[in-house]
C-alpha positions in Angstrom: 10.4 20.8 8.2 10.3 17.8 10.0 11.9 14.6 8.9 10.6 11.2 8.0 12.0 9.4 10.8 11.1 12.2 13.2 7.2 12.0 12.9 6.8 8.5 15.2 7.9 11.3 18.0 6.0 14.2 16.9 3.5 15.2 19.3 0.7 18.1 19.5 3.7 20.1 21.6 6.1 20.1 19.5 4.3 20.4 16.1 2.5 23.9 17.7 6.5 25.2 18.5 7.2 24.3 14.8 4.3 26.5 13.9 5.2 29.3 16.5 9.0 29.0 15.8 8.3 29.8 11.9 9.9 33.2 11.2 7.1 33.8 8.7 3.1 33.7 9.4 2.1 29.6 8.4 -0.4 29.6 6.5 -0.7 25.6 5.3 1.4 22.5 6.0 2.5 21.2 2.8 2.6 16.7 3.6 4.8 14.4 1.4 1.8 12.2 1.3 3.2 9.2 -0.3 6.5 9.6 1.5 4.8 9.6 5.1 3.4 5.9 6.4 0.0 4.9 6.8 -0.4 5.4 10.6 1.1 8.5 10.5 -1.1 10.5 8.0 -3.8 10.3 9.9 -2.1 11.1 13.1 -0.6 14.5 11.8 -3.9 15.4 10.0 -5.6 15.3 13.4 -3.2 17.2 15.1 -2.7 20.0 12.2 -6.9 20.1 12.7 -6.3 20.9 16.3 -3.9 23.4 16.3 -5.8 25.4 13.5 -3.5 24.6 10.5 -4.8 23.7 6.8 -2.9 21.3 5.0 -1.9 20.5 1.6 -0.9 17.2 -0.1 2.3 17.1 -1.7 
Protein backbone atom coordinates (compact mmCIF):
# COMPACT_ATOMS: atom_id res chain seq x y z
CA UNK A 1 0.00 0.00 0.00
CA UNK A 2 1.16 3.29 -0.55
CA UNK A 3 -0.34 6.39 0.83
CA UNK A 4 -1.94 9.41 -0.58
CA UNK A 5 0.53 11.85 0.34
CA UNK A 6 3.30 9.41 -0.59
CA UNK A 7 2.59 9.17 -4.50
CA UNK A 8 4.21 13.00 -5.43
CA UNK A 9 7.53 10.84 -4.46
CA UNK A 10 6.83 7.56 -6.00
CA UNK A 11 9.06 6.79 -8.66
CA UNK A 12 9.60 3.66 -11.21
CA UNK A 13 12.34 2.45 -8.32
CA UNK A 14 10.46 2.31 -5.68
CA UNK A 15 7.07 1.18 -7.02
CA UNK A 16 9.06 -2.15 -8.72
CA UNK A 17 10.55 -2.79 -4.70
CA UNK A 18 6.76 -2.51 -3.70
CA UNK A 19 6.09 -5.14 -6.23
CA UNK A 20 9.24 -7.35 -5.40
CA UNK A 21 8.88 -6.79 -1.67
CA UNK A 22 5.16 -8.33 -1.76
CA UNK A 23 5.26 -11.57 0.16
CA UNK A 24 2.63 -12.90 -2.26
CA UNK A 25 2.94 -13.16 -6.28
CA UNK A 26 1.04 -9.44 -7.57
CA UNK A 27 -1.09 -10.05 -9.80
CA UNK A 28 -2.99 -6.33 -10.29
CA UNK A 29 -2.73 -2.96 -8.52
CA UNK A 30 -5.98 -2.12 -7.16
CA UNK A 31 -6.02 2.37 -7.57
CA UNK A 32 -8.37 4.55 -5.29
CA UNK A 33 -9.22 6.30 -8.45
CA UNK A 34 -11.21 9.14 -7.12
CA UNK A 35 -9.00 9.39 -4.06
CA UNK A 36 -5.73 9.89 -6.16
CA UNK A 37 -5.23 13.56 -8.03
CA UNK A 38 -5.36 14.31 -11.50
CA UNK A 39 -1.65 14.37 -12.29
CA UNK A 40 -0.99 11.54 -10.56
CA UNK A 41 -3.31 8.87 -12.23
CA UNK A 42 -1.72 9.12 -15.14
CA UNK A 43 1.73 9.10 -13.77
CA UNK A 44 1.30 5.69 -11.83
CA UNK A 45 -0.65 4.16 -14.85
CA UNK A 46 2.43 4.74 -16.92
CA UNK A 47 4.76 3.43 -14.58
CA UNK A 48 2.47 0.23 -13.51
CA UNK A 49 2.59 -0.23 -17.72
CA UNK A 50 6.25 -0.39 -17.51
CA UNK A 51 6.98 -2.57 -14.90
CA UNK A 52 4.46 -5.14 -16.30
CA UNK A 53 1.62 -4.68 -13.74
CA UNK A 54 -2.31 -4.59 -14.71
CA UNK A 55 -4.34 -2.40 -12.74
CA UNK A 56 -7.74 -2.11 -11.51
CA UNK A 57 -9.85 0.91 -10.52
CA UNK A 58 -11.15 1.04 -7.25
Amino acid sequence: MIPKYAIPSIDVKILRQCVEKTLEKVEFAVLDWKGIKGGYKSKLVGMLEEIGVPFKKG
